[in-house]
N, C-alpha and C positions, 0 to 999 in steps of 0.2 A: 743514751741513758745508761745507769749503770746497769751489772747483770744481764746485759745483754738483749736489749731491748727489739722487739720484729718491726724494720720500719715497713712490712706488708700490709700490717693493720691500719694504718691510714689512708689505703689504696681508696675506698668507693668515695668519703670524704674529700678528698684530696682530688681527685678526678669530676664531682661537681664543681669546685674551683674551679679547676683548668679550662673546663665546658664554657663556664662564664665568661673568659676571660680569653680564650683561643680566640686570635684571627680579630682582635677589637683593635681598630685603627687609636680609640680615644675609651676612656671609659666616662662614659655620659650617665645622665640618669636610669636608660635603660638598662646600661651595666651593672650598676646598682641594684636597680628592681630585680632583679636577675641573682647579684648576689645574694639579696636578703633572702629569696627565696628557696635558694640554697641551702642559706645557712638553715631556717625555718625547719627544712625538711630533713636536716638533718639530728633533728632535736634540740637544737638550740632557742631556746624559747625566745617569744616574741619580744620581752624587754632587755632580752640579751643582747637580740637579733641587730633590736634598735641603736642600743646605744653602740654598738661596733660599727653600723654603716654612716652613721651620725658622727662617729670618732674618723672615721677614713674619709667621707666626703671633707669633713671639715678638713682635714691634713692633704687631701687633694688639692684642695686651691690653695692653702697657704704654704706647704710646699711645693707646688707646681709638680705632681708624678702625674705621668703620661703613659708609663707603657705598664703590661702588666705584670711585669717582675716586680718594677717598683711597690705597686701594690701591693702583689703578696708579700711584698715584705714588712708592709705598711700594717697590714690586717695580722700579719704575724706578730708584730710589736701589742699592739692593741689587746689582742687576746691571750697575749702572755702577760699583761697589767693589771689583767683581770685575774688570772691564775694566780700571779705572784704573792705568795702572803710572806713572803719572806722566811725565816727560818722556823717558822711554823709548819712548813713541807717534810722538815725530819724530824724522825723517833733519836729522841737525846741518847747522850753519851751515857747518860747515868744508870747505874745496876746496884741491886737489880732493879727488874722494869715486869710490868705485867701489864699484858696489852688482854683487853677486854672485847673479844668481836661482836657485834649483836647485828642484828639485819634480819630481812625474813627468809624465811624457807625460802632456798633452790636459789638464792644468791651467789652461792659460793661463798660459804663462813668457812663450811670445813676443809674445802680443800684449799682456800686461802691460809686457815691455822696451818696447815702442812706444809707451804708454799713458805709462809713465817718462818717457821722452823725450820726447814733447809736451809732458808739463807742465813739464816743467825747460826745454823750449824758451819755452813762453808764459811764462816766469817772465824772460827774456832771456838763460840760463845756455846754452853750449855744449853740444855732447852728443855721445859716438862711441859706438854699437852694438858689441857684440863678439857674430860670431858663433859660439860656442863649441860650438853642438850640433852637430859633425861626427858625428856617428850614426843619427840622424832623416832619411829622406831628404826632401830637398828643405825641410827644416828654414832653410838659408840663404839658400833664393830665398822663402821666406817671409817671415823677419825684412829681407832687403830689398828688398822690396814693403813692408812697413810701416815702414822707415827712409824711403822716399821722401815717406811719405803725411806722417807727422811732419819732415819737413826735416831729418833728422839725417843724419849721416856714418855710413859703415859699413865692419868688417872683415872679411873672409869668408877662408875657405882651400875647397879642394874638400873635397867630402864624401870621409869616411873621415881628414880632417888630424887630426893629434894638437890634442886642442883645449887643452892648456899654451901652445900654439907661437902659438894664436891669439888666446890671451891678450898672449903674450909680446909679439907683432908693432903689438897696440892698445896697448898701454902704451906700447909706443915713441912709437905716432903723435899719443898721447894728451899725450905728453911735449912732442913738439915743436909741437903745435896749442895747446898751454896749454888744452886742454880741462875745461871744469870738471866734468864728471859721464862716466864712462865705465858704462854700464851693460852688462855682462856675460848673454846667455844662456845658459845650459849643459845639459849632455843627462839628460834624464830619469830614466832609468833604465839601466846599466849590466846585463849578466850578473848579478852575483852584489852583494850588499851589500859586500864586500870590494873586488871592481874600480871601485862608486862613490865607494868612500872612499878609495882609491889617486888617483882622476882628480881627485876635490876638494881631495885634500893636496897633488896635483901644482899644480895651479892656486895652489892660496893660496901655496906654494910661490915660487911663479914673481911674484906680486904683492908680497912681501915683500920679495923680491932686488933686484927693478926697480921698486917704486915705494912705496918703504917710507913715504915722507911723506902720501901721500894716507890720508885717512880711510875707513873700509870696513864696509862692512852687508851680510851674509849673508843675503838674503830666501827665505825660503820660500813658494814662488806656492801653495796650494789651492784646488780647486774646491770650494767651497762644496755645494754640491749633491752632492758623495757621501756627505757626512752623516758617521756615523760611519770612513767609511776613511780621510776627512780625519784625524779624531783617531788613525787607527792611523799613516799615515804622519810625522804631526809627531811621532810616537815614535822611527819609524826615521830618521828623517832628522835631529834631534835627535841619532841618538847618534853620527852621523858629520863631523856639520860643527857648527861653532860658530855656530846659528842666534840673530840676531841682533831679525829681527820676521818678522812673518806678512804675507801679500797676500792674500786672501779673494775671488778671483770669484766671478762669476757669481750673485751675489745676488740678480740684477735678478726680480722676481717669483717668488722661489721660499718657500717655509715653512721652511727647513733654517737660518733665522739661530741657530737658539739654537744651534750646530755653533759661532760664536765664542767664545759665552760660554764652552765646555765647554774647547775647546782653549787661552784665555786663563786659565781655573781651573786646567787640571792643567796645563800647562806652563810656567806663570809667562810667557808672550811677550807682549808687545806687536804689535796688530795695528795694524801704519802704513798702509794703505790699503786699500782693497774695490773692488773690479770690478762696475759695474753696468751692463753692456752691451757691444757691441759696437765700440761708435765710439772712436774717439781720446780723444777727450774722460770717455767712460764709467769715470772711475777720480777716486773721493774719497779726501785724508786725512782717516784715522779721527778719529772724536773717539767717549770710549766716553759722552757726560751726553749725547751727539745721538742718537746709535746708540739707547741706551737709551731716550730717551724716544721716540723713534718706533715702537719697537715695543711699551713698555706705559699711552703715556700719549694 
């Protein structure tokens, strides 16, 4: 993948495969049973689960595959059909662009906006920081401490500012720097699901008035590793903002991958990038034929 992607994070995923599938003279139904269970346990939810073994039994008998390489190659096609959304996986050409993150607290928003912004920086693209999470404390000396570490510019108001107003105040400076990418952080989680979707209509709001030209991707950061509350929150958060693609942390050595497949099955999103670590650099665009063969082939 590009940027440099860790093929180690597929390791514990990739080794339940292998276990199922080691030493099998034929892959029978018990193989199967086996695989599902796999998948199952690796957060791939159960009507994921289904239609992949239901896709691979069926392609077993009428292509006649017998050994288990073929397979994994088989379950590798299958679950990259399911990824595949076509060129809805990339952030467009067009500038400028403002990418809007939203997700809940201890997802990895902030250090995903920072992650952002390195790469649009080594790409030679400008970049201003918004920071929007006035709710979080100490949320803005976080995002800049990681605006400095990335070379980017940053917006900040005190904690407790109306974060529309600190939207409002980047767009302007974003206007006058000709900046090409403004990436937005925003606060997690509000009171009530109603005060989230008041703060994000204010925002989108305020981006429409004052900067209607720029191009705009609504990201949804998940930690990867909460497995299925991942898939419950890209439901809630889905029904209040116009989500645009998914960001998938924290991948790096965990078993919880098949948690993309399941949230790219039932929510039709495109997943534009994955978090494998900590550093700056630890953030690949997705591709679902790499994704896919690393962890069944």
């Amino acid at each position: 993948m590009a940027f440099g992607i860790k093929k180690s994070f597929f390791g514990r995923l990739q080794e339940k495969i292998e276990d199922v599938l080691f030493m099998r003279p034929e892959i029978d139904e018990e193989a199967l049973d086996a695989l599902e269970e796999a998948l199952i346990t690796s957060d791939m939810g159960m009507e994921t689960t289904l239609r992949v073994v239901a896709e691979l039994r069926a392609a077993i008998k009428a292509e006649r595959l017998t050994d288990s390489e073929q397979v994994k190659g088989k379950i590798a096609k299958i679950v990259e059909g399911i990824l595949d959304k076509g060129n809805r996986h990339l952030i467009g050409d067009a500038r400028p662009l403002i990418l809007l993150l939203i997700g809940v607290n201890g997802g990895g928003k902030t250090t995903t906006a920072a992650k952002l912004a390195n790469l649009y920086r080594q790409r030679g693209e400008s970049v201003l920081l918004a920071a929007a999470d006035t709710f979080r404390a100490a949320a803005g000396e976080q995002l800049e401490a990681w605006a400095a570490r990335a070379g980017a510019d940053l917006v900040r108001h005190k904690e407790g500012a109306d974060p529309a107003a600190v939207i409002y105040d980047s767009i302007q400076s974003a206007k006058a720097k000709r900046v090409d990418v403004l990436i937005c952080d925003t606060a997690g989680r509000l009171q009530t699901k109603k005060n989230l979707m008041a703060e994000l209509a204010k925002m989108n709001r305020v981006i429409a008035r004052e900067f209607p030209e720029a191009a705009r991707e609504t990201l949804l950061v998940l930690d990867a590793t909460t497995g299925k509350n991942a898939v419950s929150q890209t439901g809630e958060f889905n029904e209040v903002a116009e989500v645009s693609g998914l960001v998938l942390t924290k991948l790096d050595g965990t078993a919880k991958g098949g948690v993309v497949v399941t949230i790219s099955d039932e929510f039709d999103l495109p997943v534009k990038f994955i978090g494998l670590g900590e550093k700056l650099e630890d953030l690949a665009v997705f591709d679902p034929a790499e994704f896919a063969a690393g962890i069944f082939v």
